[in-house]
C-alpha positions as CSV (number, residue, x, y, z in Angstrom):
1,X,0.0,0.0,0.0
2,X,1.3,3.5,-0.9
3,X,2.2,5.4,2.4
4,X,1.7,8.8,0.9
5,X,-1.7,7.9,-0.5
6,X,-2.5,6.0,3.0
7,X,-1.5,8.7,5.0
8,X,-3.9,11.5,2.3
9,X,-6.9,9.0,3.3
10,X,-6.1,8.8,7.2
11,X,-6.0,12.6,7.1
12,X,-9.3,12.9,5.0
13,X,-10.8,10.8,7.5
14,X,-9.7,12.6,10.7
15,X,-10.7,15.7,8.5
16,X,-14.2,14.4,8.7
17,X,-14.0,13.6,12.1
18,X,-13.3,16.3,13.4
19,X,-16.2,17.8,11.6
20,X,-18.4,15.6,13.1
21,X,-17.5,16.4,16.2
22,X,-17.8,20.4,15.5
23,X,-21.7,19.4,14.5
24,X,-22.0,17.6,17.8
25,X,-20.9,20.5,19.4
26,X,-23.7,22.5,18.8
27,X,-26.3,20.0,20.6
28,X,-28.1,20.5,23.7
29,X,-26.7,18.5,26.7
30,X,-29.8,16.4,27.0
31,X,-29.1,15.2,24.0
32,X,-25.5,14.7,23.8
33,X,-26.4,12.8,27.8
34,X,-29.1,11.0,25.9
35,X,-29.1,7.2,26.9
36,X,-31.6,4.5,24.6
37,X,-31.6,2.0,27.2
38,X,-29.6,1.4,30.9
39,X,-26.6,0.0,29.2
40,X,-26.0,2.4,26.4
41,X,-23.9,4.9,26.1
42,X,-24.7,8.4,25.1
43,X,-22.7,10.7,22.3
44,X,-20.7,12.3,25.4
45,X,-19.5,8.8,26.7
46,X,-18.9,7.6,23.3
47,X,-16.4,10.6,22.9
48,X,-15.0,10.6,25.9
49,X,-14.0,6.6,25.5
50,X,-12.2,7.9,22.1
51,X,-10.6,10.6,24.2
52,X,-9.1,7.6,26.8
53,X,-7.5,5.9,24.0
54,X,-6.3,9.3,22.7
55,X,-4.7,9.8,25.6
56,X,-3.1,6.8,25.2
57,X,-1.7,6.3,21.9
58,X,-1.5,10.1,20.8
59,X,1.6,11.1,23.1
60,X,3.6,7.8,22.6
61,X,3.0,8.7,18.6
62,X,4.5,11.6,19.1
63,X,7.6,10.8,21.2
64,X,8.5,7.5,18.6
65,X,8.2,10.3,15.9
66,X,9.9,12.8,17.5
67,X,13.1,10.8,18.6
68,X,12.8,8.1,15.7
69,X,15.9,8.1,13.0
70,X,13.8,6.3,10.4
71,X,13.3,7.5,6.9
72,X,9.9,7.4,4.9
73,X,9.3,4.4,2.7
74,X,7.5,4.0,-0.3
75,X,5.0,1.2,1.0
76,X,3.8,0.3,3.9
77,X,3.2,-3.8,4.4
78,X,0.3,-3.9,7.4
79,X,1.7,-6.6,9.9
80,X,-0.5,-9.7,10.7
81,X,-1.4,-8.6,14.4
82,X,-1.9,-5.5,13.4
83,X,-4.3,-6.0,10.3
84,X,-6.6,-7.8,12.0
85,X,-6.8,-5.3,15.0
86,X,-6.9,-2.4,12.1
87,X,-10.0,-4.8,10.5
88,X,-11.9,-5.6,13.7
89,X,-12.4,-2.4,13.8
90,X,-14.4,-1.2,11.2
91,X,-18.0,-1.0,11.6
92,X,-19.4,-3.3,9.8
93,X,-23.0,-4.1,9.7
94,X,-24.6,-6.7,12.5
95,X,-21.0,-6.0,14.4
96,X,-20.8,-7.7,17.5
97,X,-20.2,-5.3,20.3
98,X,-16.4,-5.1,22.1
99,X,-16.0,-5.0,25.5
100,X,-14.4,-2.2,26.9
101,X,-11.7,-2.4,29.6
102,X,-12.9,-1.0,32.5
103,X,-10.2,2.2,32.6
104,X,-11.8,3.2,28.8
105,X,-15.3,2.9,29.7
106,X,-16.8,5.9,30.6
107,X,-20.2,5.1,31.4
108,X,-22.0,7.0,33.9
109,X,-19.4,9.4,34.5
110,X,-19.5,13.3,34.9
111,X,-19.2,14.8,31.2
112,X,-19.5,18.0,29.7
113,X,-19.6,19.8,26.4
114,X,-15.5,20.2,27.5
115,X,-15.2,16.1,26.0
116,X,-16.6,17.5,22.5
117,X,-13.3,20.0,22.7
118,X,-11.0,17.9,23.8
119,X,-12.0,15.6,21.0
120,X,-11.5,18.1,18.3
121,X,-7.9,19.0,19.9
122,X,-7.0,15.3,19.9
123,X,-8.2,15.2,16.0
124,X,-5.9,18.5,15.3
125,X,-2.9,16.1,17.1
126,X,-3.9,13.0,15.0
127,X,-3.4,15.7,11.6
128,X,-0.2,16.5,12.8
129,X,0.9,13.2,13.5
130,X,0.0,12.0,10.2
131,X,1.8,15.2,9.0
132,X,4.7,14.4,10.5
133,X,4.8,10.6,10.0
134,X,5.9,11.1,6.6
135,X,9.3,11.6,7.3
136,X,9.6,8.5,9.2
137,X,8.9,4.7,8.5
138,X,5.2,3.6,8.9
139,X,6.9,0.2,9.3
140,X,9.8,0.4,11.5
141,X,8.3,2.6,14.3
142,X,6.4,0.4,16.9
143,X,3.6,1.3,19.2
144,X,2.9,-0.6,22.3
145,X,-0.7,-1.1,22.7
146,X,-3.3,-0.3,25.4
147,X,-3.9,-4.2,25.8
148,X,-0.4,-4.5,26.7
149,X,3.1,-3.7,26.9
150,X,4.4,-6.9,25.4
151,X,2.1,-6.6,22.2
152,X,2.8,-3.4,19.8
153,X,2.0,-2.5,16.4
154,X,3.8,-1.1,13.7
155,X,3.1,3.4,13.1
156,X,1.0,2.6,10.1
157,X,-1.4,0.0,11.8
158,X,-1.6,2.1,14.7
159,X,-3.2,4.6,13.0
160,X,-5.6,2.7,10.9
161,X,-6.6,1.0,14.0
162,X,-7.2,4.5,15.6
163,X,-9.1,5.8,12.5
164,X,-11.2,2.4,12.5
165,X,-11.8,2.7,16.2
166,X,-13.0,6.7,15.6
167,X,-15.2,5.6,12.7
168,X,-16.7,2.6,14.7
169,X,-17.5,4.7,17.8
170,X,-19.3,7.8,15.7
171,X,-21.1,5.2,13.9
172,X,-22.3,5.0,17.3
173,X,-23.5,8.2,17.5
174,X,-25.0,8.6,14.3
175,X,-27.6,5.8,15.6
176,X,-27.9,7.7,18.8
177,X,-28.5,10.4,16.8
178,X,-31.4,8.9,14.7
179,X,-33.3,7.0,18.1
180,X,-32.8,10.0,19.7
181,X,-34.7,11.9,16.9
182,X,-37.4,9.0,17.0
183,X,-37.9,9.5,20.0
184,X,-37.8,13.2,20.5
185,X,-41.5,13.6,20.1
186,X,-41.8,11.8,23.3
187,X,-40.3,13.8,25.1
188,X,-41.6,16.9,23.9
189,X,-45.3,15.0,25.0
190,X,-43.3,15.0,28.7
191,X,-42.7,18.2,29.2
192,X,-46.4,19.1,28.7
């Protein structure tokens, strides 16, 4: 796979993102605390659980970037492990859901409009990161992951995984986004 064209497309995508997340922005807190059923999440969680993992994987990015003497390749070659974590993923219809560990799952914790922001910075960090992975190799440069220290990924997987795992999650949201507007007349007949 072409790095430079790989790297366009993860950009696109965390372009769109973060556009998303501007639209969200501009919601009302019920909705964005909006929860279908007892053991869903609402937008704000869903967010905040990409935030976590942000946290995570966005600073060690930058330090292997920072301090790596690798040089851009041509191709990147996705690595078994890190393919199928890339692939598992996308949102694909009928998906069955993945449990969360419990230090990403940020169910029924206190959150604010503040997550939507810190989203949006984390997305201007994953631009830059992209930016500046293309002076490095997508291949060489490994990334421990968040399920642990002995397993890590090579940069280029890390990302797609990332993007995949961003994608999934606001997939997420569009459906809360569509119940919720199902069932906004409902709660309109509350108030009353």
């Amino acid at each position: 796979m072409d790095s430079e064209k790989l790297l366009d497309h993860l950009s696109e995508r965390a372009n769109g993102f973060r556009a998303v997340a501007k639209k969200l922005s501009h919601y009302d807190l019920p909705q964005l605390n909006w929860r279908p059923s007892p053991n869903s999440w609402t937008i704000l969680e869903c967010l905040e659980h990409l935030n976590l993992y942000g946290e995570f994987y966005l600073p060690q990015i930058e330090r292997k970037i920072n301090t790596s003497k690798t040089k851009s390749e041509l191709h990147f070659k996705p690595g078994l492990l890190g393919n199928y974590f890339a692939q598992s993923m996308l949102p694909k219809k009928n998906a069955k859901k993945i449990k969360t560990f419990k230090a990403n799952n940020p169910m029924h914790q206190k959150i604010d409009k503040s997550t939507i922001e810190k989203f949006i910075i984390q997305q201007n960090q994953l631009l830059n990161l992209l930016q500046d992975s293309r002076q490095v190799s997508l291949n060489k440069i490994k990334i421990t992951t968040s399920i642990s220290s002995l397993i890590s990924l090579k940069l280029g997987d890390t990302f797609l995984f990332l993007t995949n795992h961003i994608e999934r999650h606001l997939n997420q949201i569009d459906k809360l986004e569509l119940e919720f507007k199902n069932n906004e007349h409902r709660f309109s007949e509350q108030k009353k």
